[in-house]
N, C-alpha and C positions, 0 to 999 in steps of 0.2 A: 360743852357743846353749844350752849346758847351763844356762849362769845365768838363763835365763827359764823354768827349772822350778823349782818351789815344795817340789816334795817327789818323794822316791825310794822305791822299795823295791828293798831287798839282797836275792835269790838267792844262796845258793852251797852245793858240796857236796864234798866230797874224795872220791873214788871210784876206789875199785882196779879195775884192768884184768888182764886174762891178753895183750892185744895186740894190736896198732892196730887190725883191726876193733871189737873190744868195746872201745875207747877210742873210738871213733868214734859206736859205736851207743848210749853211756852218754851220751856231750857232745851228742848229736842227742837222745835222751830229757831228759834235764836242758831243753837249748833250747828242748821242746818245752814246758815247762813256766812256763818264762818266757814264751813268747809266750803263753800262757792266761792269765797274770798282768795282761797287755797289756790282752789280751781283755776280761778281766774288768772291770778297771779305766775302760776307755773303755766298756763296759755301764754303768759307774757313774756317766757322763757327762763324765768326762774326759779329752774329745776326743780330746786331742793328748798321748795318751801314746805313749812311746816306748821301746823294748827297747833294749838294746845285751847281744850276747855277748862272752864272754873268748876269744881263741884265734882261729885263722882257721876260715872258714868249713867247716862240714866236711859240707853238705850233698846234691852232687853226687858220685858215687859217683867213685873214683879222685882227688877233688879235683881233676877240670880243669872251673873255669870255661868258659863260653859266652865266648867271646874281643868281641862284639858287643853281647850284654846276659845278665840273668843268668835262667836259664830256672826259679828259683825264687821268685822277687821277692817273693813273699807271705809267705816264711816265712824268708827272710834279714836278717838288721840286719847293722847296720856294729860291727866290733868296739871293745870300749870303749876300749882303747888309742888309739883314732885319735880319740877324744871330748875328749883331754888331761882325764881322771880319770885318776890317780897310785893304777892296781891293786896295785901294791906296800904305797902307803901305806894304801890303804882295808884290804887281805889285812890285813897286820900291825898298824896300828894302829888301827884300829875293830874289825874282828872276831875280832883278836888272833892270828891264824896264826902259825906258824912261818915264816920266812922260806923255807925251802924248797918247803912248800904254798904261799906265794904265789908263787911263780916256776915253779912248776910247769903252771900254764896254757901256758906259753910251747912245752913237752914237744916235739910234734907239730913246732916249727920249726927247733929245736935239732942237734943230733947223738945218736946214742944216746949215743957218749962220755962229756958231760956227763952224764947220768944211768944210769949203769952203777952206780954202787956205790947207787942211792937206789931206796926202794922204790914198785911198778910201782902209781902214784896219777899222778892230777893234779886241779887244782884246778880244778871247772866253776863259774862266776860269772856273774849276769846282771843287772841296773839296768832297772829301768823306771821314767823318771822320767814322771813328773804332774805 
């Protein structure tokens, strides 16, 4: 599917938190931004443009999904991990991240563990291919 789009635009941003709500409410502004990207883009007559975010979804308050369907369907995409784009590779070698900014999307699924000694950032990322 990906390879029947012609062309992309990169979103992304590094964005310090104080804690999981204001991680939440930044990665939700960021998305919100991409999907205007979207927006804009199919205004420009390119139909069949499509967003993907980084990270799970985090737009249902407590993150519990509708078990049946998803009660936000207008303003959710599928994340780009599940699109087979390699966020790793695009993070560090196209937009030249740190290795630890690119893996830093991931934050939210992890353990705090893993990221106890690294600072309170994560990487917000969004593709809207045309």
């Amino acid at each position: 599917m990906v390879a029947a789009y012609n062309k992309v635009e990169v979103l992304y941003e590094v964005v310090e938190y104080v804690d999981e709500e204001d991680s939440t409410s930044k990665r939700n502004a960021f998305n919100k931004e991409v999907l205007e990207c979207e927006r804009r883009i199919r205004g420009e007559g390119s139909y069949y443009a499509l967003a993907f975010f980084s990270g799970p979804c985090s737009l249902c308050e407590e993150r519990k999904c509708c078990e049946e369907r998803c009660r936000r369907f207008a303003a959710a995409r599928m994340p780009i991990c599940a699109s087979t784009i390699d966020l790793k590779h695009l993070s560090t070698e196209v937009l030249g991240l740190s290795t630890d900014h690119a893996l830093s999307f991931w934050k939210s699924n992890l353990t705090q563990h893993y990221f106890r000694d690294h600072s309170p950032e994560h990487l917000c990322i969004g593709l809207v291919l045309y």
